[in-house]
Backbone as CSV, one residue per row, in Angstrom:
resi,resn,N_x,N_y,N_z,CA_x,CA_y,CA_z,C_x,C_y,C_z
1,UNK,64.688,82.529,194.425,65.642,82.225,195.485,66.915,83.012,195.269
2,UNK,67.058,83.423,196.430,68.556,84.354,196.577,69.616,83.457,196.964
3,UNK,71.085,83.531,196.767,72.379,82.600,196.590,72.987,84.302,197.238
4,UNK,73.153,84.260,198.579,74.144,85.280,199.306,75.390,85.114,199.976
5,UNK,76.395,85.367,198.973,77.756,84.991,199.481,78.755,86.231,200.348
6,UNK,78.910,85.296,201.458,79.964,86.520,202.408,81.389,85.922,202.320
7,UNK,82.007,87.025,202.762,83.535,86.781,203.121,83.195,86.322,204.938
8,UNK,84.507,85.436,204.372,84.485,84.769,206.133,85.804,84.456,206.526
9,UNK,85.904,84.330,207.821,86.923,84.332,208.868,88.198,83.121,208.082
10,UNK,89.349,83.574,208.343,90.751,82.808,207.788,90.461,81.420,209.014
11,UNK,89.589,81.259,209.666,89.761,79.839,210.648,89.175,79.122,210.128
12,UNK,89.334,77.668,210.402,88.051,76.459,209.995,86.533,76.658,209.945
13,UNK,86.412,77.604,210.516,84.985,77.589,210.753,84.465,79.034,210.420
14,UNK,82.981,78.930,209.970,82.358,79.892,208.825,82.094,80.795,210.614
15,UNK,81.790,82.148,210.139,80.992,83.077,210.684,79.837,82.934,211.745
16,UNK,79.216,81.338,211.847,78.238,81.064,212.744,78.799,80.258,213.762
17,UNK,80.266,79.879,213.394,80.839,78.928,214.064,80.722,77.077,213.773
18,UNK,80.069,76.978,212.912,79.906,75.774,212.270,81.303,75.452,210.991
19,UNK,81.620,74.326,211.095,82.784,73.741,210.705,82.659,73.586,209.067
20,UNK,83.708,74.369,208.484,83.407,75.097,206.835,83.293,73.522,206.696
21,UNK,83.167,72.204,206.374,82.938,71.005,206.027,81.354,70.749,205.441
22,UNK,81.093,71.409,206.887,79.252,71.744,206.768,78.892,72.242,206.014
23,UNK,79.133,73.671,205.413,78.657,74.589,205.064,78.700,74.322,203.299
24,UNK,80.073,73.561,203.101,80.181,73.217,201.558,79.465,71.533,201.672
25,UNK,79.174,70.570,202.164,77.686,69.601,202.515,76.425,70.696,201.825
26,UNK,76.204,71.854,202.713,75.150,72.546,202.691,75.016,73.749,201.428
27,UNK,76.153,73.981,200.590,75.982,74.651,199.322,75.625,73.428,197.993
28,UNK,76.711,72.020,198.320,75.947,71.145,196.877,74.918,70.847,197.165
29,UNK,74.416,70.642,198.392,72.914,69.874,198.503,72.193,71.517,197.519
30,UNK,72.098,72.533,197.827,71.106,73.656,197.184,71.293,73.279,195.881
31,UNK,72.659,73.334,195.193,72.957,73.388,194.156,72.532,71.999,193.164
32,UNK,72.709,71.002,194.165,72.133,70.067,193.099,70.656,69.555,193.252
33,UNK,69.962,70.310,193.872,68.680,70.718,194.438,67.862,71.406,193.184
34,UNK,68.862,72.559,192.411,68.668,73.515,192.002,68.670,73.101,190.720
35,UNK,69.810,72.061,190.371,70.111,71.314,188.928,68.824,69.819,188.819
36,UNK,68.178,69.346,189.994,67.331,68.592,189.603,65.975,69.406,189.444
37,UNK,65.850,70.520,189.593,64.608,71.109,189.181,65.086,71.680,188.583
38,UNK,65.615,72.044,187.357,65.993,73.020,186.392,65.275,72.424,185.583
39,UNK,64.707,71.931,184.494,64.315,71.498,183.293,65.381,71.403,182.248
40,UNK,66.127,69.992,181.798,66.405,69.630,181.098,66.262,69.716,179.480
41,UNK,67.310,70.077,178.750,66.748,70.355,177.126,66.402,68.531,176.727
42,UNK,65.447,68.734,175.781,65.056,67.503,175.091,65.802,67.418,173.726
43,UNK,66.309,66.349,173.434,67.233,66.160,172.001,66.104,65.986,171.014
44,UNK,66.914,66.378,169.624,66.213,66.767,168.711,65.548,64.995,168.313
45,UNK,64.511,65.046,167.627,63.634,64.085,167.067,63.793,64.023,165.277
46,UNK,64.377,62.946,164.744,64.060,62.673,163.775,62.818,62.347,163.033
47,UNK,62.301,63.065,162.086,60.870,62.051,161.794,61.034,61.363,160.421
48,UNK,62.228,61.577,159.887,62.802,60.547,158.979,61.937,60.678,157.506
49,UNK,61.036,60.043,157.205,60.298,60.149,155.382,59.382,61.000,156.124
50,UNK,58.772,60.865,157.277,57.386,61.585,157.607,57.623,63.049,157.835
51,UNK,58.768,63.391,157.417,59.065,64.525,157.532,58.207,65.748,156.876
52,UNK,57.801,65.479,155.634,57.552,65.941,154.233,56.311,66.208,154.453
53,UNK,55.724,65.240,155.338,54.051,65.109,155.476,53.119,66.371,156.623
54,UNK,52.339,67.182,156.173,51.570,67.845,157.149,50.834,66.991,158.227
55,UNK,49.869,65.870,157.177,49.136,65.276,157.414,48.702,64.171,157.392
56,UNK,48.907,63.355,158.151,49.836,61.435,158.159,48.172,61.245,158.880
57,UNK,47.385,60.269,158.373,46.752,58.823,158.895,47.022,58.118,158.654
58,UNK,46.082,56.937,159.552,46.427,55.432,159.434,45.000,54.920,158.503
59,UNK,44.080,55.150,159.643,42.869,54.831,158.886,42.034,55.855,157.410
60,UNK,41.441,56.990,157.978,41.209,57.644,156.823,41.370,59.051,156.985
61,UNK,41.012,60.005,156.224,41.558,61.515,155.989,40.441,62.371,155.448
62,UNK,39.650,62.711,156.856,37.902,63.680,156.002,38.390,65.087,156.585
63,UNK,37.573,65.946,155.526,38.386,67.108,155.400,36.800,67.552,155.034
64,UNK,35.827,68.723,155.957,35.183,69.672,155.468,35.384,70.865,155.267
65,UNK,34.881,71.659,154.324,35.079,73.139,154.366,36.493,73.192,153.187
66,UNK,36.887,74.381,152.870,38.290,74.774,152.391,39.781,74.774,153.859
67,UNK,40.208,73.258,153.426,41.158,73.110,154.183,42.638,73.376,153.785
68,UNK,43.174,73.739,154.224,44.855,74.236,153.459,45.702,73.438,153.842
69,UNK,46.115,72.223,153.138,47.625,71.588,153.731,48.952,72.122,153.283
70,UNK,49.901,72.460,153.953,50.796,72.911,153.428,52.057,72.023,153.283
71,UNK,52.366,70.710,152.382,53.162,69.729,152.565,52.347,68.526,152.274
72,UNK,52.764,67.096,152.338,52.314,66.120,151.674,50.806,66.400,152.759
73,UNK,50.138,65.220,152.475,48.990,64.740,152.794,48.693,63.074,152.515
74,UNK,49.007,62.131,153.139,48.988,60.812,153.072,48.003,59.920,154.068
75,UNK,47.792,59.091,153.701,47.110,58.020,154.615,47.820,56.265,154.344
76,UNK,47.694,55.588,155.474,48.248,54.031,155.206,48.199,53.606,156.860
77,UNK,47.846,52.336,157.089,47.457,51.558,155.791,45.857,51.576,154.938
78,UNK,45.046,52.524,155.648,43.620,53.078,155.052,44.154,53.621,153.534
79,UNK,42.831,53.886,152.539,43.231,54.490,151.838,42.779,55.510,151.322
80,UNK,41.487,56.041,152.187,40.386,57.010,151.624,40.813,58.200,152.244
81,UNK,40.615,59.026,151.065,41.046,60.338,151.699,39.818,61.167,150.907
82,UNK,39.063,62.382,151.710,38.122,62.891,151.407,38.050,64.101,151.496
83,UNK,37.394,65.073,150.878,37.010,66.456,150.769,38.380,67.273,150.173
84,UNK,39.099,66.592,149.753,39.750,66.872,148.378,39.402,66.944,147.334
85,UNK,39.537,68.281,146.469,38.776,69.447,146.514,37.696,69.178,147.282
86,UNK,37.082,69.950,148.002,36.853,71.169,148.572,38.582,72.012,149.140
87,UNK,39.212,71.100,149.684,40.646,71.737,150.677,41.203,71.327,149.234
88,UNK,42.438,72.065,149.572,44.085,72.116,148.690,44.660,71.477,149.344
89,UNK,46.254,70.892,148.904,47.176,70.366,149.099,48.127,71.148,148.562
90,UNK,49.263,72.122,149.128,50.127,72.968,148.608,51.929,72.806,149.144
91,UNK,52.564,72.667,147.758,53.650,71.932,148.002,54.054,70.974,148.727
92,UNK,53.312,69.946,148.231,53.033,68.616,148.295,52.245,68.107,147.432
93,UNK,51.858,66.570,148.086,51.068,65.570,147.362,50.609,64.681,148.142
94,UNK,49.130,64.348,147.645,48.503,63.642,148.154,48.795,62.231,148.106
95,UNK,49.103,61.264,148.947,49.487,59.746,149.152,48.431,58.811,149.647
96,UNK,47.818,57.876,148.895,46.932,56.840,149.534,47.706,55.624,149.515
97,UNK,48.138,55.044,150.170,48.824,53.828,150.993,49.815,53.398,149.768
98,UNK,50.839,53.894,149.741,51.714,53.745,148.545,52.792,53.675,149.559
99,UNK,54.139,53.583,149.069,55.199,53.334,149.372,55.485,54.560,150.363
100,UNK,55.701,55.369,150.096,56.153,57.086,150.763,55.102,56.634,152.404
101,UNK,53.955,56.742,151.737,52.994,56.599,153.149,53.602,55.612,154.095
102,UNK,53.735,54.350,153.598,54.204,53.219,154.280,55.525,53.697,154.944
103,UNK,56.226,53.998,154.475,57.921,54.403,154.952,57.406,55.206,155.955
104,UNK,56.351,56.491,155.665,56.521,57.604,156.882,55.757,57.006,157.872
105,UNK,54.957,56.397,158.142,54.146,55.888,158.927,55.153,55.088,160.141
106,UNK,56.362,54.470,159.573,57.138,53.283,160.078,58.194,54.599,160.689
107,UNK,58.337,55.295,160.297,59.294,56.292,160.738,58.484,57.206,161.778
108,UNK,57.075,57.465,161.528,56.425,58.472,162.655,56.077,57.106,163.887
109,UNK,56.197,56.216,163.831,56.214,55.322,165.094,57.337,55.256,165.650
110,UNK,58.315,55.191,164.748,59.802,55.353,165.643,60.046,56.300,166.332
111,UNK,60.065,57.636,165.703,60.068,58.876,166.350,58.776,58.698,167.867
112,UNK,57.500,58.526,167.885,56.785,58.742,168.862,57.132,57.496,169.801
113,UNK,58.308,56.322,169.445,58.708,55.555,170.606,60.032,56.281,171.537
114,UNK,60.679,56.771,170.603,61.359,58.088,171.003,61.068,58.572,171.969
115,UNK,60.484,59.511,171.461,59.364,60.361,172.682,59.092,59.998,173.858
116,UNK,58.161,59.042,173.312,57.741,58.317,174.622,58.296,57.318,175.954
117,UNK,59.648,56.978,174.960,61.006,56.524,176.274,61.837,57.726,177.038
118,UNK,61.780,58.832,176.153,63.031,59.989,177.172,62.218,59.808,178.751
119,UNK,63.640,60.386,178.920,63.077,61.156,180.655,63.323,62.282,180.763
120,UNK,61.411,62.403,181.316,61.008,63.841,181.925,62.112,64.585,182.188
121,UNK,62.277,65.825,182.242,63.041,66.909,182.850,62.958,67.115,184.242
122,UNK,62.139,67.057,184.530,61.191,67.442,186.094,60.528,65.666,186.610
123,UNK,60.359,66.120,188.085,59.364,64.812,188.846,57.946,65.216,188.527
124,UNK,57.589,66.344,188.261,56.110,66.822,188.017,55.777,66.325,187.276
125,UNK,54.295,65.618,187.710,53.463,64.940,186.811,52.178,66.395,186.437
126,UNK,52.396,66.723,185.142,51.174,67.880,184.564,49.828,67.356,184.426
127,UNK,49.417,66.056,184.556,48.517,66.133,184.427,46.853,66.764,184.857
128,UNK,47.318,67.135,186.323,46.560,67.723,186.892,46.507,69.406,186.785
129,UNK,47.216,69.866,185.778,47.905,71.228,185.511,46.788,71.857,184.055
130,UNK,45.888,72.785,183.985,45.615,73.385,182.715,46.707,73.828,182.290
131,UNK,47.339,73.893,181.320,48.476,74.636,180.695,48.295,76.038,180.620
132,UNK,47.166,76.297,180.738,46.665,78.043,180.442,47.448,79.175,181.253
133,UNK,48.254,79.732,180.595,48.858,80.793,181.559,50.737,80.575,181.657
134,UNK,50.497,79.484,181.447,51.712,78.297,182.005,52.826,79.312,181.170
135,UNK,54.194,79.348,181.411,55.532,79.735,180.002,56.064,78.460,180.425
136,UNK,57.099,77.791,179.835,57.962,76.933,179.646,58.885,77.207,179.080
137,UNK,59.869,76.872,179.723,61.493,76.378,178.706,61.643,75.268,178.149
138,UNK,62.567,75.056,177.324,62.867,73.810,176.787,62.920,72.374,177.917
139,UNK,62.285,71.588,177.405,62.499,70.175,178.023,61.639,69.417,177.874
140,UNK,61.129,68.258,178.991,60.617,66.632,178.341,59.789,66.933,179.530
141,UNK,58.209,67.102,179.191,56.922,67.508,180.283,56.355,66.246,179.820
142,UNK,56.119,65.605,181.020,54.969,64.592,181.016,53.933,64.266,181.798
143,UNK,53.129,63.579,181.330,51.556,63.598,181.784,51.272,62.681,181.612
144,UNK,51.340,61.796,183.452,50.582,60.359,183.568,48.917,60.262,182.411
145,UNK,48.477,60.750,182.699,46.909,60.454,181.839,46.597,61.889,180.493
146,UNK,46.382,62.633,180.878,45.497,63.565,179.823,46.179,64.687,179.847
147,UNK,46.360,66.053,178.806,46.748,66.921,178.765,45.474,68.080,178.404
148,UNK,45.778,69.141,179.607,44.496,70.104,178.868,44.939,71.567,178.258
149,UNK,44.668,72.589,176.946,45.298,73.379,177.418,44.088,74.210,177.065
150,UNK,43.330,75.318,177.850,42.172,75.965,177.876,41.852,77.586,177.654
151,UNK,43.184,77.836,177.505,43.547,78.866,177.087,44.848,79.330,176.521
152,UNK,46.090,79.745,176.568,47.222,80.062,176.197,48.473,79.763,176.973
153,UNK,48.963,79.082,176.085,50.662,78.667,176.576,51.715,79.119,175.958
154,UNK,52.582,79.513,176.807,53.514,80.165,176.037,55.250,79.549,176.451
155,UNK,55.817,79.008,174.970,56.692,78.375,175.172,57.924,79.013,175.097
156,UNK,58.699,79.042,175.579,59.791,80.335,175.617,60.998,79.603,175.484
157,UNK,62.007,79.965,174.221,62.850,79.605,173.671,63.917,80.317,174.184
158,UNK,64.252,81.783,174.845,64.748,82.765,175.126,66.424,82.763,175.415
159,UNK,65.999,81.445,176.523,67.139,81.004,177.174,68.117,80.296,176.442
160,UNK,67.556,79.379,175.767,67.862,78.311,175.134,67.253,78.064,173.728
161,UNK,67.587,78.996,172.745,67.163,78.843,171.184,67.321,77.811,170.704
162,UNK,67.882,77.280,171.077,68.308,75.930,169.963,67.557,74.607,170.828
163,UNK,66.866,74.970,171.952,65.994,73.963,172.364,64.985,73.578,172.226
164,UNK,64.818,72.012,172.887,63.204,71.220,172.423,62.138,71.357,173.149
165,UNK,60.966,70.858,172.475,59.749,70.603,173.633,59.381,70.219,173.410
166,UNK,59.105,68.737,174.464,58.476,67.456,174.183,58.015,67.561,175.123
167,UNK,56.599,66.874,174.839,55.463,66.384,176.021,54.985,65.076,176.111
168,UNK,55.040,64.418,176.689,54.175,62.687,176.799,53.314,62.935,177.459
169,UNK,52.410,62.400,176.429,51.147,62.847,177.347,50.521,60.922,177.036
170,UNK,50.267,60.882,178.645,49.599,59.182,178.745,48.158,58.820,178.022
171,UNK,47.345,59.400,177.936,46.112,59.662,177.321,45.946,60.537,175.834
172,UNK,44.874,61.685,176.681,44.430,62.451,175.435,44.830,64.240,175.323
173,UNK,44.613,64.842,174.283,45.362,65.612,173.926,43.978,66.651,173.662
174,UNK,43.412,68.062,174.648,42.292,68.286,174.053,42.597,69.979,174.833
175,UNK,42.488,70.507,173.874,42.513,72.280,173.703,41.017,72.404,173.130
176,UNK,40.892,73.662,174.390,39.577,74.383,174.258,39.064,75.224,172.553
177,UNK,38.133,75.920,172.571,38.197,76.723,171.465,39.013,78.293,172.027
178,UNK,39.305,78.592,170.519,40.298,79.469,170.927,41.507,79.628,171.554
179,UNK,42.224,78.338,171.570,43.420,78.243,172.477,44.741,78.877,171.600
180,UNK,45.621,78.735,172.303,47.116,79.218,171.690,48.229,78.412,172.126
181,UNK,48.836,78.467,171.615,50.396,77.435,171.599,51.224,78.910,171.125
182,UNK,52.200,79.805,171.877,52.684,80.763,171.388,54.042,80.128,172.107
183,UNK,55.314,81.120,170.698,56.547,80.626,170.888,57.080,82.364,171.146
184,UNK,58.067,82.117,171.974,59.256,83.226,172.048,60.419,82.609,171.791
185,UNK,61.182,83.595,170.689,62.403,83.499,170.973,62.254,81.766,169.425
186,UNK,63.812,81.379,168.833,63.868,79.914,168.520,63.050,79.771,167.527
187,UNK,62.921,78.145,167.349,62.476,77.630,166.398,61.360,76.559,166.928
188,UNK,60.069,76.572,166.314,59.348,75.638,166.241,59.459,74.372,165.666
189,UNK,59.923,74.338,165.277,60.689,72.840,164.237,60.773,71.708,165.380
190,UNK,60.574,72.043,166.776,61.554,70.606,167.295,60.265,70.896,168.652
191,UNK,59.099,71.059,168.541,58.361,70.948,169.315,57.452,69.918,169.084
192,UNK,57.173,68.946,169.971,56.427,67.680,169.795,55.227,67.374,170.517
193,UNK,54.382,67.110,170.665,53.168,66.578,171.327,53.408,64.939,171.214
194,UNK,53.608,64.187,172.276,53.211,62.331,171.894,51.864,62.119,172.696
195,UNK,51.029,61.791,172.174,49.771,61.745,172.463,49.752,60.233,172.603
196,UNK,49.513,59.573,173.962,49.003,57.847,174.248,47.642,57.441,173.869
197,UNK,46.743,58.422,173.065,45.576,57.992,172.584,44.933,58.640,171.760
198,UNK,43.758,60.053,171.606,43.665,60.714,170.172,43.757,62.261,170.810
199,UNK,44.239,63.151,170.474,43.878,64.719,170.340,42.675,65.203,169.593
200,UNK,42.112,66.277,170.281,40.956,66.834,170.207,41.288,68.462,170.194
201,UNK,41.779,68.758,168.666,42.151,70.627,168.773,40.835,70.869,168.650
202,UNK,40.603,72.420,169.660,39.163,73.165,169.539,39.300,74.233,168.271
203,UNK,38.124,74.417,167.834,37.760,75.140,166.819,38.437,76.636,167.261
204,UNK,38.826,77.064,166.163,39.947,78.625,166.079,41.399,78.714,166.895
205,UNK,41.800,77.417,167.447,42.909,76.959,168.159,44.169,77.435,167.397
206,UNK,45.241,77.764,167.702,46.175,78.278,167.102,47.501,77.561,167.766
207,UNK,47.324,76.226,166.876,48.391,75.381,167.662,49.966,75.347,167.202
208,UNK,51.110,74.881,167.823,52.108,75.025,167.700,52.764,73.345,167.725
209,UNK,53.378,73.101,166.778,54.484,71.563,167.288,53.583,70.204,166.260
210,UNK,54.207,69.659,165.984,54.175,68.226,166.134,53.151,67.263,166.981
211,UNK,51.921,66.762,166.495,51.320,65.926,166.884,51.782,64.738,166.629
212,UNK,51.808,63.329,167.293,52.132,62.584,167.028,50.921,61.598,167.987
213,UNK,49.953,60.859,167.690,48.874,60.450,168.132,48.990,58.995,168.079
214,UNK,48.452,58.294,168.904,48.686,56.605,169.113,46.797,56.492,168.119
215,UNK,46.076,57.327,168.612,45.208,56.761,167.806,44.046,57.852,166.886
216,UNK,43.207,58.532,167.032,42.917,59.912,165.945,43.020,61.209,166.547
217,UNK,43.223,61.859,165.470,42.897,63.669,165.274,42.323,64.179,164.893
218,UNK,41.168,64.920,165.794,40.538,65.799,165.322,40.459,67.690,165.568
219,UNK,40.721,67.853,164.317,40.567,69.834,164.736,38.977,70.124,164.097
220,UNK,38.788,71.163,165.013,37.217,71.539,165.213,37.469,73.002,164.283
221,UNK,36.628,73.616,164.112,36.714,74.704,162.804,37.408,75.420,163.405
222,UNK,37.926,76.024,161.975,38.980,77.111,162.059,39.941,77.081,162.519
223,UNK,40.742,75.870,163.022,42.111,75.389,163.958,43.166,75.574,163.606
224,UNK,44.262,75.846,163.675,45.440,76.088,162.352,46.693,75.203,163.534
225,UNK,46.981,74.857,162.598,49.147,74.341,163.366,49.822,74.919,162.084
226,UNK,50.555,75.807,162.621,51.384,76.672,161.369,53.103,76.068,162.232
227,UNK,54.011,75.591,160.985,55.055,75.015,161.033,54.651,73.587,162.381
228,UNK,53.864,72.433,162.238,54.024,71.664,162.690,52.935,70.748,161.632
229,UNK,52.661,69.334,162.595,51.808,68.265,161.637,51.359,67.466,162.323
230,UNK,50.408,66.420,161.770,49.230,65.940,162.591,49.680,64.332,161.950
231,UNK,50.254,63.538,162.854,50.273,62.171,162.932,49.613,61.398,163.417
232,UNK,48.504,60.491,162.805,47.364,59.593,163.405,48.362,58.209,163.121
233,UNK,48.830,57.254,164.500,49.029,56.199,164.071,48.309,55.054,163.733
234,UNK,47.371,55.433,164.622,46.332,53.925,164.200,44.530,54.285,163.764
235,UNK,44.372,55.436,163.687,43.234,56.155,163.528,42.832,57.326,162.213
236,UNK,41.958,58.101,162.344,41.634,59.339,161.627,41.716,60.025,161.705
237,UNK,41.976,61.334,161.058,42.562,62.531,161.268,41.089,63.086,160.126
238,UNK,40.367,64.028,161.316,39.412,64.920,160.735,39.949,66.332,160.915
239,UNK,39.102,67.148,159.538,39.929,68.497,159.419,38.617,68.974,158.923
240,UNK,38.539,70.420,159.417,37.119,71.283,158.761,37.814,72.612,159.183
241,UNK,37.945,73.173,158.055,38.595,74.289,157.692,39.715,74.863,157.957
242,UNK,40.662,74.213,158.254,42.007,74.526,158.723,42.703,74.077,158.055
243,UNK,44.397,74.434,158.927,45.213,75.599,157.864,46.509,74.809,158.899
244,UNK,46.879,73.547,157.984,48.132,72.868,158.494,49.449,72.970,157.758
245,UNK,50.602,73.548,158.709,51.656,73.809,157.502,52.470,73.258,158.365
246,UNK,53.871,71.988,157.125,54.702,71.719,157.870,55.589,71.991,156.972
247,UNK,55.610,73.475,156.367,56.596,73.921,155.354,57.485,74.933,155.882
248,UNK,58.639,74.930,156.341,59.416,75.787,157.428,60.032,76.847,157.060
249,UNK,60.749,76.186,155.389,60.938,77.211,154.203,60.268,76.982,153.105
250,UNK,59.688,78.107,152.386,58.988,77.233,150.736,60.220,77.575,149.756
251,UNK,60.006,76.112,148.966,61.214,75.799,148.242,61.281,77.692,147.217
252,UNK,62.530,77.470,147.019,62.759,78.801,145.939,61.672,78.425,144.425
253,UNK,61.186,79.696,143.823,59.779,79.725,142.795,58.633,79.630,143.872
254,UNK,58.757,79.301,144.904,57.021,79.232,145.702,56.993,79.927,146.624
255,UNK,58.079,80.535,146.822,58.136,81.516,148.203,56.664,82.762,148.320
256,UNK,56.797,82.877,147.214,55.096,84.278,147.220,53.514,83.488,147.447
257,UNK,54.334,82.360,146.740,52.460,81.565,146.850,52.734,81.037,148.475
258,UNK,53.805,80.651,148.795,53.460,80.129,150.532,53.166,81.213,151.595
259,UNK,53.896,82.538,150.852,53.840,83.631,151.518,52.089,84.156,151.899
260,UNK,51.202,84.037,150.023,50.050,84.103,150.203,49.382,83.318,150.904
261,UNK,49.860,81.767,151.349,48.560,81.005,151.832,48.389,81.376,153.586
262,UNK,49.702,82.172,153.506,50.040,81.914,154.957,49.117,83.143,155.372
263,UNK,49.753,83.911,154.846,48.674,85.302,154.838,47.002,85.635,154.383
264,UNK,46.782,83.928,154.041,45.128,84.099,153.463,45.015,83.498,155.096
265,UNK,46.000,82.258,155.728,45.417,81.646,156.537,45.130,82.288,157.740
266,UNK,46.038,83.293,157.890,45.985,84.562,159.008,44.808,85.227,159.125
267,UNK,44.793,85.852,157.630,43.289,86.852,157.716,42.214,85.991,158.081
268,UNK,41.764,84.716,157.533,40.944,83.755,158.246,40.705,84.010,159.600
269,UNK,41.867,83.497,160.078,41.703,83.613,162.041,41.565,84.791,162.297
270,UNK,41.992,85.935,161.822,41.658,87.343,162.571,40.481,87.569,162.118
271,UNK,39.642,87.216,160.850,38.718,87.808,160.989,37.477,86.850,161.336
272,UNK,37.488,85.670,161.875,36.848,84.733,162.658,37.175,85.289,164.277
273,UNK,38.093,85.521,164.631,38.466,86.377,165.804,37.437,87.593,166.318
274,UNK,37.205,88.286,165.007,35.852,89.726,164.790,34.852,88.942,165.089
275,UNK,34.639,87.817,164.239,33.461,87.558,164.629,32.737,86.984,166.165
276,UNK,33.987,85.876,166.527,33.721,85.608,168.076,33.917,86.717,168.732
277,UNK,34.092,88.083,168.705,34.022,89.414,169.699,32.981,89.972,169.548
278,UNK,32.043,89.799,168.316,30.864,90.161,168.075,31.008,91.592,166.950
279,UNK,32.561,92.045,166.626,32.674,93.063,166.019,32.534,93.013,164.376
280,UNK,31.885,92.224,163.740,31.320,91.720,162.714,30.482,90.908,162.514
């Protein structure tokens, strides 16, 4: 939309002959037309002890294949956690329903009530929307029932670096294989998913943000969330071969080993990438 401003006549009345009263009626209506569809920034989210954690359940924690956590790994109030070894846990520690678990658990519900009270940015309800293709700016997207994303989204910080992205999503949370969550511009740190029931990442998915789930998570092979984490509040969180990091900086002495996992976890996806093209 074009905003075309003329010079006009020293009398009461604009150039068409309509009474300048009108005409400024007829510039705030555009303008605040223009400010209720703009998309709103979303304020930042505390996640308080659960901060620390890649990988938060409630019930239990199965893990096939060589899985990479990068940051704690906990469960509560369940306490089984499985296919440890086969997967690592790197800068962090593993938690079965101990104190730490308990605290973050009580803190990742606060945060996803959070979430789930703001108001939307927009009247658009996404649910009827594939995300595939989609860019976004910062703000609060929500989705009466289910969220899909089936190919690539791209979240664009550009405008607004220092902004959020939150989604409520009423239901379920389910990316195809091969999907993408790509950022421009900013920081991933303050991107959220609130999921009203379980997420379903597809195998070789290359996700972005903060899960925060009312009930389980599952990633399908080869899935990665690099700088975000997977919160099951009342459910399981399954993992087969992926590569979860909610380490934003690695502490000083670990900077080369986070540097390597990050870079083992890369070559993984690119060269699983060869293979779904058929070029290996």
């Amino acid at each position: 939309m074009k905003i075309l401003l003329f010079s006009e006549p020293q009398a009461n009345t604009h150039a068409c002959g309509q009474p300048r009263h009108l005409k400024t009626f007829a510039t705030t209506m555009v303008f605040g037309f223009l400010a209720l569809c703009r998309p709103a920034s979303a304020l930042p989210v505390s996640l308080g002890a659960s901060q620390s954690f890649a990988i938060l359940g409630a019930a239990t924690i199965t893990s096939t294949g060589e899985t990479v956590v990068i940051g704690d790994l906990g469960v509560s109030p369940g306490s089984a956690i499985t296919g440890f070894p086969l997967g690592i846990v790197v800068d962090g520690a593993m938690h079965s329903n101990d104190a730490q678990t308990v605290q973050a658990q009580q803190d990742a519900l606060a945060a996803y009530n959070i979430l789930a009270g703001e108001t939307p940015s927009s009247l658009l309800d996404y649910s009827a929307i594939d995300l595939d293709g989609l860019t976004l700016t910062p703000g609060t997207y929500y989705f009466s029932t289910g969220a899909q994303l089936s190919g690539t989204l791209t979240l664009d910080h550009r405008s607004n670096p220092g902004g959020a992205f939150h989604f409520q999503i009423g239901s379920t949370l389910n990316t195809a294989v091969d999907a993408q969550v790509i950022m421009l511009g900013g920081s991933d740190n303050d991107v959220f998913w609130q999921v009203g029931s379980s997420a379903t990442i597809g195998g070789g998915t290359e996700f972005t943000g903060n899960i925060i789930a009312h009930s389980s998570i599952t990633f399908g092979t080869g899935a990665s969330v690099i700088n975000g984490r997977a919160f099951a509040l009342n459910g399981a969180i399954t993992l087969d071969n992926n590569t979860i990091s909610a380490a934003a900086v690695p502490e000083p002495g670990n900077w080369i080993f986070g540097a390597l996992l990050l870079g083992l976890a890369c070559t993984r996806t690119f060269a699983r990438s060869l293979q779904v093209a058929g070029k290996v």
